[in-house]
C-alpha positions as CSV (number, residue, x, y, z in Angstrom):
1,X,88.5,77.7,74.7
2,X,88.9,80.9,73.9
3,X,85.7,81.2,70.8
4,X,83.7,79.9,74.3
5,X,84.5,82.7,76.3
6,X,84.5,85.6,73.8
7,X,80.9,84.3,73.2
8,X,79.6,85.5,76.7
9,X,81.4,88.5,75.9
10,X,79.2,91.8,75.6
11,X,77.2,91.4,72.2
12,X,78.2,94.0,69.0
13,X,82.4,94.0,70.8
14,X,84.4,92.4,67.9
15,X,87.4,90.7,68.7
16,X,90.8,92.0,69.2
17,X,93.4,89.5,68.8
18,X,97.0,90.0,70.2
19,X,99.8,90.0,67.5
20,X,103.0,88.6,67.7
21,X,105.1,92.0,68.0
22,X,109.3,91.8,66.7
23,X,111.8,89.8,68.1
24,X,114.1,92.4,70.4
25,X,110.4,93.6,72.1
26,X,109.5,90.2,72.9
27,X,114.0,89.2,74.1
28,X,113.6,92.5,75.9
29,X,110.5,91.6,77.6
30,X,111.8,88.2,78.3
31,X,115.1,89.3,79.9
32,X,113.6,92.2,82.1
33,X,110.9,90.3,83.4
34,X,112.7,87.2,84.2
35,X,115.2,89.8,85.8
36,X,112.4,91.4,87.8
37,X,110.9,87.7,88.9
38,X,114.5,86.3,90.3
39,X,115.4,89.4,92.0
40,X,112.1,89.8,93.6
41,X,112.1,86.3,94.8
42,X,115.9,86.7,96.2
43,X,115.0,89.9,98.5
44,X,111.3,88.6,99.3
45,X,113.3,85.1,100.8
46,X,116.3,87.0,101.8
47,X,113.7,89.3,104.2
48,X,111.8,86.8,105.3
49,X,114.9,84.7,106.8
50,X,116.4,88.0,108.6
51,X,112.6,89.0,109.8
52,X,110.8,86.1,110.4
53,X,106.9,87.0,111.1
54,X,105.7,86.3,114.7
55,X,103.0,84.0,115.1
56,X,100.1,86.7,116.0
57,X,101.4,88.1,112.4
58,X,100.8,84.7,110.9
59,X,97.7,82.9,109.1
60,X,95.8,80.9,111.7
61,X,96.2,77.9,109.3
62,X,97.2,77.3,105.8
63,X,95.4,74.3,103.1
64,X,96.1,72.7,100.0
65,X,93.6,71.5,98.2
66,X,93.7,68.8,95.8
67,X,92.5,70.7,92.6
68,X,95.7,72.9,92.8
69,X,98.1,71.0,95.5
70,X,101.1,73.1,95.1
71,X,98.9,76.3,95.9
72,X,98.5,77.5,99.4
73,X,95.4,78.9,100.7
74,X,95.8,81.2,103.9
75,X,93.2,81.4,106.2
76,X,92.6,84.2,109.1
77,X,90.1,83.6,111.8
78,X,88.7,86.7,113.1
79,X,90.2,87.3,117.1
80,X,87.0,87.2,118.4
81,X,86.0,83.8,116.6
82,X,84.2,81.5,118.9
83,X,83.8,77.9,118.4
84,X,80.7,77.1,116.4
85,X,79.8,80.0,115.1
86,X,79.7,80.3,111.3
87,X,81.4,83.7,109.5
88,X,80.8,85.6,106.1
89,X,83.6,84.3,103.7
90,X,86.2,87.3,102.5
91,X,88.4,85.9,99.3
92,X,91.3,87.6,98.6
93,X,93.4,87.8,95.9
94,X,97.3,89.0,95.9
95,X,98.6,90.9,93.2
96,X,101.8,91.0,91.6
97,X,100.8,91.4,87.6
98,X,100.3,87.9,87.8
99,X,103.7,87.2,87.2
100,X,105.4,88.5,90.7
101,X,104.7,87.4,94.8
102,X,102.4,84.9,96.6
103,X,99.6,85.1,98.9
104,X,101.8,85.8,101.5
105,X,102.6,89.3,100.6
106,X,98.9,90.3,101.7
107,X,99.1,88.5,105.7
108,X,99.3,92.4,106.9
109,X,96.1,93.4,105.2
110,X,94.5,89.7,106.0
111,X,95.0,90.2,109.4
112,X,93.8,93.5,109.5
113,X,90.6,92.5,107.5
114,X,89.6,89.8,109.4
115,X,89.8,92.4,112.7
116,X,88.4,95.0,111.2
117,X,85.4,92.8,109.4
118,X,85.5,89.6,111.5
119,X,85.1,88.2,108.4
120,X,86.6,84.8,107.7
121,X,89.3,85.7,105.4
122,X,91.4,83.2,103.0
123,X,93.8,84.1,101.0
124,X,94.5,82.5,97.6
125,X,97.7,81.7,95.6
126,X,98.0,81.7,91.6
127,X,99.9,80.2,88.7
128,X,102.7,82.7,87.7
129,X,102.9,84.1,84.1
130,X,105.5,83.6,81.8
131,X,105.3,79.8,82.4
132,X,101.7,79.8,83.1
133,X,99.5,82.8,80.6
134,X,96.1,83.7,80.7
135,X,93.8,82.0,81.8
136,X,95.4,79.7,83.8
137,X,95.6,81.8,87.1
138,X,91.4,82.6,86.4
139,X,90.6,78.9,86.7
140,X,93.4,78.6,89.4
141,X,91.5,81.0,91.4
142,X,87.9,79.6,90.2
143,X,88.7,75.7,91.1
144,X,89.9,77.5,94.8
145,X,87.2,79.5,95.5
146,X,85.3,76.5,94.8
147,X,87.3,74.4,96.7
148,X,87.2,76.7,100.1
149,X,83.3,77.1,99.5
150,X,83.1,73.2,99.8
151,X,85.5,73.2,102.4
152,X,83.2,71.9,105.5
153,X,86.1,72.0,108.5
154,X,85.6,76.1,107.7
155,X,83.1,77.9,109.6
156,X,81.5,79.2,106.7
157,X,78.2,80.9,106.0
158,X,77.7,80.4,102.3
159,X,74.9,83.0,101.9
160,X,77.5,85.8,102.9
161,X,80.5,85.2,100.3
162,X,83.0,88.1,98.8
163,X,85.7,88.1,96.6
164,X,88.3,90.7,96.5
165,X,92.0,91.6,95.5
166,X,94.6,94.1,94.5
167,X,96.0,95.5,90.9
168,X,96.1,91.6,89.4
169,X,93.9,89.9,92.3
170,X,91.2,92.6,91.3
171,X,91.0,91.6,87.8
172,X,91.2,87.9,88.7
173,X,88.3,88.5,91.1
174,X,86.3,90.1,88.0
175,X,87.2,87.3,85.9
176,X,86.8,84.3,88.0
177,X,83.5,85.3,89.3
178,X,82.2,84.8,85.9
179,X,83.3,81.0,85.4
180,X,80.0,79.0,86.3
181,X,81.5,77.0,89.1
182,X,81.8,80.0,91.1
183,X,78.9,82.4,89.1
184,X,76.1,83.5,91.5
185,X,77.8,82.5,94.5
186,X,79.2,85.6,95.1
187,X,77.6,88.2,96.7
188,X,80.3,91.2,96.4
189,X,83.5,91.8,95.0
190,X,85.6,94.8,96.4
191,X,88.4,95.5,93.6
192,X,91.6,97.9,94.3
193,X,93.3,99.2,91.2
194,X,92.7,96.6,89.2
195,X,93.5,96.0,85.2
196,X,90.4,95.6,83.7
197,X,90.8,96.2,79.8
198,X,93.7,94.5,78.2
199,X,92.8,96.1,74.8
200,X,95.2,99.0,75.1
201,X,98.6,99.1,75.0
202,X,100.2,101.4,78.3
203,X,101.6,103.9,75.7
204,X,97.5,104.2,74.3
205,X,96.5,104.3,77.7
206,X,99.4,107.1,79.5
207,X,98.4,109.0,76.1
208,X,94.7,109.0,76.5
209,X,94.1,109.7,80.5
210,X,92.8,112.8,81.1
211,X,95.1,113.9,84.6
212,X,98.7,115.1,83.9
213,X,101.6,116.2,86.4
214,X,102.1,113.4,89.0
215,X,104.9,111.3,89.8
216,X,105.6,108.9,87.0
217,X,103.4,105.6,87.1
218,X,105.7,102.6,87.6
219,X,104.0,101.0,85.5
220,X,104.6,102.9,82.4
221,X,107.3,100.8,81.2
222,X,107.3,97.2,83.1
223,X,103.3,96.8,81.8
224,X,105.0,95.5,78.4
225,X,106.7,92.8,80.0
226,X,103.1,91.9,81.6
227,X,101.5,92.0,78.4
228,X,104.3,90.0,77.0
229,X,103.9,87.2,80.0
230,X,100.3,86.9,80.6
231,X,98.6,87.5,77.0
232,X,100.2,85.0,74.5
233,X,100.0,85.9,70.6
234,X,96.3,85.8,69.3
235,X,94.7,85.8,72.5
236,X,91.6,88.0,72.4
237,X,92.5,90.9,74.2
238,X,88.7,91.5,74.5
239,X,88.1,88.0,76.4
240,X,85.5,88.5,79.1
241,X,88.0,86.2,81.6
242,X,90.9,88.6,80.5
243,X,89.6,92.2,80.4
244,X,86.4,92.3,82.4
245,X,85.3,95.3,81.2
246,X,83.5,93.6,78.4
247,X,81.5,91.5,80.0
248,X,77.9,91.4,80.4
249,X,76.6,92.5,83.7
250,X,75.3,90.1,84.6
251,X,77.7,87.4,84.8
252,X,79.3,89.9,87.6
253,X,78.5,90.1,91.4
254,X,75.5,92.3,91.7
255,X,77.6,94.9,94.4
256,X,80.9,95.9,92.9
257,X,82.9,98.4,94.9
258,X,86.2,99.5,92.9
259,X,89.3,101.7,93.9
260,X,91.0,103.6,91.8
261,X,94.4,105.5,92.9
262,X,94.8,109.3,90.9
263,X,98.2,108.7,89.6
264,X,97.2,105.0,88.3
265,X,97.8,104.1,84.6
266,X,94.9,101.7,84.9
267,X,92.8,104.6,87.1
268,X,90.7,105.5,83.7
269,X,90.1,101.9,82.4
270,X,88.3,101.5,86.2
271,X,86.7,104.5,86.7
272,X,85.3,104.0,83.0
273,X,83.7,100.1,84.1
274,X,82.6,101.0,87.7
275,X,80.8,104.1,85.7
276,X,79.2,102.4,82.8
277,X,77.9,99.3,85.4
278,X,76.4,102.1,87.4
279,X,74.7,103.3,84.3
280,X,75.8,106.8,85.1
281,X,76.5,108.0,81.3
282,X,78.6,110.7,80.6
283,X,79.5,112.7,82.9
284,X,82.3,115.3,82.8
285,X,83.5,114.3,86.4
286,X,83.0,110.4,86.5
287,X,85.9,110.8,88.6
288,X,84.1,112.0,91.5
289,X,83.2,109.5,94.6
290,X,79.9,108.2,93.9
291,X,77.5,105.1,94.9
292,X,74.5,104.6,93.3
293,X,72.5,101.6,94.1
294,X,74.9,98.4,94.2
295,X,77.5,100.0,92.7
296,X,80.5,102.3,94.3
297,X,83.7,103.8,93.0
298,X,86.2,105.8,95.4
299,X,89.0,107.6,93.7
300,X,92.6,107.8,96.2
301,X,93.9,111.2,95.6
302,X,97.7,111.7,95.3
303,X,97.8,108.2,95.6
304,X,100.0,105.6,93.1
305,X,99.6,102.3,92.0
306,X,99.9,99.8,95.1
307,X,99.3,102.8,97.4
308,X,97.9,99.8,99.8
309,X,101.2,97.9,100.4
310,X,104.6,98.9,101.3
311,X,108.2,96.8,101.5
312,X,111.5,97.9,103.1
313,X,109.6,101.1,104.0
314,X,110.4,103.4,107.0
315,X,108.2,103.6,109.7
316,X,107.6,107.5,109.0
317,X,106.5,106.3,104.9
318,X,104.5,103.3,106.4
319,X,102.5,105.6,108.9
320,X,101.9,108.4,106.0
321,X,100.3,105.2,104.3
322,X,98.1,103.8,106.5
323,X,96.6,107.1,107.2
324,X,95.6,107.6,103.8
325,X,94.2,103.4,103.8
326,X,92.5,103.9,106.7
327,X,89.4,105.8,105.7
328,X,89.2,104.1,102.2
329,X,89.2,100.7,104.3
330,X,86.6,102.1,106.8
331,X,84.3,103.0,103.6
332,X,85.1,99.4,102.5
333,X,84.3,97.7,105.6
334,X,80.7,99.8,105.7
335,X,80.1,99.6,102.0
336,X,80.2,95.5,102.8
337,X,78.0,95.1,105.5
338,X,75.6,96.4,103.4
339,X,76.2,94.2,100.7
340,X,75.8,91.3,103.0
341,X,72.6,92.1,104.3
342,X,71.1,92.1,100.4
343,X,69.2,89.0,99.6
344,X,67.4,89.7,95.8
345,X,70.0,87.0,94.3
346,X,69.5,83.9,97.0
């Protein structure tokens, strides 16, 4: 599988196989991130039971398709649906450093979307790392995408398709939409913070970035226990389907937006793709906003990792974040209509 996929990788990048790293990393990676998984699932349930969602807050329906039968899809009609009329397709992928959450952690943003878009939006569930490793959540998410796009009782319009997610769900998007099942049907992918290059350790990568003095990434630590779940032992890190940023362009959507957050220890690895698929060079501020042709890259100042979603916040917090979402959405939202309207691939 993996010789395969490293052959569609970007011609001239050698490979760069994981090693097997001592026994205490790997026991301390196994007990924090086991640790990390059960407690999350205990408050995640635990809120659920004492909140229970109302129903306007719910999906409008949920499937399970036979390719992956124990993972829920979520789908949100927009509220001004009418009967017969056929919608652009929004995919969207959860994060969770594919080892953490479900789709339902992104309802609030589906909702949102589908209102602010009137797009039909699914949402799409994963295989969880440690038990399942790269690349079991790509095809997971490939076989689904295929599924919903063959999905006839969904008012779809097949020429108007785009995939999207957050941290995890971004690189998933990036990687799935290279598997041939799903290649060339996708017309745009919108990515926020995403891990693209799993080539760099988080100490290489905190070492290397270029902006200093901000609140402490929270993933400076937890990212080994990641590596140590989703990339098993000589797994090449430079995998197309793993770290995206080596593939060749053209096995990608032809409009990629990307979002980057300031404080973000995967900001640089971003910025660096959106950049080099731009073909902008080198610039000294390739941080800057830009869009040039199909291509667009927005940087969230004083913004974190996960900047987009909140839990167990106060309602002054979840204000002081929506504010700073709103505009980035509202770019989003405009950046994909035009998208949309592009034929050159049908």
């Amino acid at each position: 599988m993996s010789a395969t996929l490293t052959a569609v990788a970007q011609e001239g990048v050698p490979p760069l196989l994981k090693i097997r790293l001592p026994f205490s990393h790997r026991l301390n990676c196994f007990l924090r991130l086991w640790a990390f998984k059960i407690l999350a699932s205990i408050v995640f349930a635990v809120d659920r039971l004492l909140h229970p969602r109302p129903a306007h807050l719910c999906p409008t329906l949920t499937r399970s398709y036979p390719c992956r039968p124990n993972l829920e899809t979520r789908v949100f009609y927009p509220p001004n649906y009418k009967s017969g009329d056929v919608l652009p397709l929004y995919l969207n992928i959860h994060g969770g450093a594919f080892a953490l959450c479900d789709a339902r952690q992104d309802d609030d943003f589906c909702i949102m979307w589908a209102e602010k878009t009137g797009m039909l939006i699914v949402s799409i569930n994963y295989s969880k790392a440690p038990l399942y490793p790269f690349p079991t959540a790509v095809f997971d998410t490939g076989a689904l995408i295929e599924a919903v796009l063959l999905d006839d009782s969904l008012p779809i319009d097949k020429t108007k398709v785009v995939v999207g997610g957050f941290s995890a769900g971004g690189n998933l998007a990036l990687c799935a939409s290279q598997l041939p099942a799903v290649k060339g049907k996708i017309n745009a992918l919108l990515a926020f913070y995403p891990i693209v290059d799993w080539s760099h350790p988080p100490s290489h990568k905190l070492s290397s970035r270029p902006y200093k003095g901000g609140p402490q990434d929270n993933l400076e630590y937890s990212s080994y226990w990641f590596d140590w779940g989703y990339v098993s032992p000589g797994q090449n890190r430079r995998d197309p389907l793993l770290s995206p940023c080596y593939a060749r362009k053209e096995d990608l959507p032809a409009w990629i937006y990307i979002i980057g957050a300031e404080w973000d220890l995967l900001r640089l690895e971003s910025q660096t793709m959106i950049n080099e698929l731009a073909g902008r060079g080198t610039f000294e501020n390739q941080e800057d906003d830009f869009e040039v042709g199909k291509y667009k890259w927005t940087l969230a100042r004083g913004c974190s990792h996960g900047f987009t979603h909140h839990f167990g916040q106060r309602r002054e917090k979840k204000i002081r974040r929506e504010e700073k979402c709103k505009p980035i959405y509202e770019a989003a939202s405009k950046w994909l209509k035009k998208a949309l309207r592009d034929d050159d691939h049908l």
